[in-house]
C-alpha positions in Angstrom: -27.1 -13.9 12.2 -26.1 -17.3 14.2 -23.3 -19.0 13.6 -22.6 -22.7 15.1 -18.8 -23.9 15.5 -18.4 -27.3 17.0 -15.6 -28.7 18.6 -14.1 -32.3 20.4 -12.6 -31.6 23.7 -11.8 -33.8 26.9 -15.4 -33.6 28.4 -17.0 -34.0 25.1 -18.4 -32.4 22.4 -19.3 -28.6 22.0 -21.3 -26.8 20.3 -20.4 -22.7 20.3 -22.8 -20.3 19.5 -22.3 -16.8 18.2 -25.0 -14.0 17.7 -24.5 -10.8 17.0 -20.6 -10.5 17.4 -21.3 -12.4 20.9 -21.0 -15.7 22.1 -25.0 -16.0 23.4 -24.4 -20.4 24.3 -22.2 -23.1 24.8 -24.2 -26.7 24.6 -22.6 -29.9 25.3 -22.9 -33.1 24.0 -25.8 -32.1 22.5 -26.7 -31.9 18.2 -28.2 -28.1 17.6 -31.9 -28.9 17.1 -32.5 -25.1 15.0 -31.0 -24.5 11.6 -27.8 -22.9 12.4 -24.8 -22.2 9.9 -21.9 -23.2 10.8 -19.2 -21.0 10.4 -15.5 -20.6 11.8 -16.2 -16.8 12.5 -13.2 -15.2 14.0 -14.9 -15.0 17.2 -15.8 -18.7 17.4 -12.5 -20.1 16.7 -11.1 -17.3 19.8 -13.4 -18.7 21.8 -12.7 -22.2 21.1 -8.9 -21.6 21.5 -9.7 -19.7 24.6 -11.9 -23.1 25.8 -9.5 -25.4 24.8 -6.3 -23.6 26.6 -8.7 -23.6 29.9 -9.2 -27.3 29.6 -5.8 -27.7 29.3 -5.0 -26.0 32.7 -3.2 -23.4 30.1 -6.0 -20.8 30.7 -7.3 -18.8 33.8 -9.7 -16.0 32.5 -11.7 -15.7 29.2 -12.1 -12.8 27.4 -14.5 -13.0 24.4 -17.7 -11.0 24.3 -21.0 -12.9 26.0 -24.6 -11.9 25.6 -26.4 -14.8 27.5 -30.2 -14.6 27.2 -32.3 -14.7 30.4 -34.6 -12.4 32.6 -32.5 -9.4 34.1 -32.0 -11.2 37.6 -30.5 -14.0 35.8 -28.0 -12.0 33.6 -27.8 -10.6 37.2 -26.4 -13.9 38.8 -24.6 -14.8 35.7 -22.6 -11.4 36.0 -21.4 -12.4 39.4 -20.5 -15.8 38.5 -17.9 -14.2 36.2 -16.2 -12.4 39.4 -15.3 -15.6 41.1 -11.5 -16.2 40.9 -10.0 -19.4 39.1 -10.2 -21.8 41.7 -12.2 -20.3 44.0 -15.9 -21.5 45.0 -18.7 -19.2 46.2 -22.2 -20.2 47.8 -25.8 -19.6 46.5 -26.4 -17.6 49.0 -23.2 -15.3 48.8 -24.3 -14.7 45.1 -27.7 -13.8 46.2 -26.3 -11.1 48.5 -23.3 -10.0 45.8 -26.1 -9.1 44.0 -28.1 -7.3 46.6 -30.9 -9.8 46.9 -30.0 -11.9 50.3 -33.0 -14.2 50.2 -32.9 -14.8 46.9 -30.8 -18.1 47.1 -32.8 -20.7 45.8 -33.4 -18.1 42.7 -30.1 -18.1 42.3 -29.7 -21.8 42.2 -32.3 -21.6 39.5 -30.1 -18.9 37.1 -27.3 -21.0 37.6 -29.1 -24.3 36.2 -29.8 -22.6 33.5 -27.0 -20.6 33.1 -26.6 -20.9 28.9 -22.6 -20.2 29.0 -21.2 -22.9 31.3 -17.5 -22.9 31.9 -16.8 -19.5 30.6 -20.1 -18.1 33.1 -18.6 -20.4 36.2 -21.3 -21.7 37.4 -19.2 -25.0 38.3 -17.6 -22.5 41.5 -20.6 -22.6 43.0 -21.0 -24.8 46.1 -24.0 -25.1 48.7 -24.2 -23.4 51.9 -23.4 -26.2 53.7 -19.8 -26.3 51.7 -20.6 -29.6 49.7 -20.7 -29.9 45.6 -24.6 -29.5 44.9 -26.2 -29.9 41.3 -25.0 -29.1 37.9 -26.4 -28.7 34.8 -23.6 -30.4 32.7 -23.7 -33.2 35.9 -21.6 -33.8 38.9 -19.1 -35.9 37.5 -18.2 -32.7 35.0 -18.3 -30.1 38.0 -15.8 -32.6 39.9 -13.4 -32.2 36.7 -13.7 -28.6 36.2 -13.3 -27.7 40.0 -10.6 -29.9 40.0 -8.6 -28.8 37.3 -8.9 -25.7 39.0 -6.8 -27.3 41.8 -10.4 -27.4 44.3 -10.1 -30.6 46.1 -14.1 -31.8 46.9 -12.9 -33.0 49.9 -11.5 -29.8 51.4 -14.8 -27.8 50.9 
């Protein structure tokens, strides 16, 4: 069963999904277009108090159960998102080889766009080769907040 709890924060509004005894997406600004219940399962309203202390520089590391869908490269990249430190930024192509696939760069760019799980999966630490912010899902403006509230200056990439 799915379960929807949604939730005001600084960057907007959220929409956490649970399947399964998992968190499975996290959608922002957004109005859940499937027929979801919404439910304060105990898991949902961990994960929203484990959001909310993040956002409020409170929180370092999460620690609630994810099952993200995607292809098995994907879960792949998404897994080595989750080793980057708090406040440390990685490359595509430094996930590509973490994960044993070198070349596999742009791919990786591609998981992390669609990465399902943002903020928790942190695919706002990921910069381009070249050290500069490169596209996010949520948009730029959001990746500048996150990075920074994790004390990552733009300017010093």
């Amino acid at each position: 069963m799915k379960y929807v709890k949604y939730t005001n924060t600084k960057i907007g509004n959220m929409a956490i999904i649970e399947e399964n005894n998992s968190i499975i997406e996290i959608q922002m600004n957004k109005k859940i277009e499937e027929q979801i219940s919404q439910k304060d399962t105990p898991l949902l309203k961990e994960t929203e108090k484990q959001l909310l202390e993040y956002l409020e520089g409170k929180r370092k590391a999460f620690d609630v159960p994810l099952n993200p869908k995607g292809t098995k490269f994907m879960k792949e990249v998404w897994t080595a998102l989750q080793e980057i430190p708090y406040g440390q930024t990685r490359t595509y192509g430094q996930i590509a080889k973490r994960i044993g696939k070198p070349k596999a760069a742009r791919a990786v760019g591609m998981a992390n766009h669609r990465n399902p799980i943002p903020i928790i999966t942190p695919c706002h630490r990921v910069i381009g080769s070249n050290g500069k912010l490169v596209g996010y899902a949520l948009g730029m403006e959001m990746k500048e907040f996150l990075l920074t509230l994790e004390g990552i200056d733009k300017n010093e990439l």
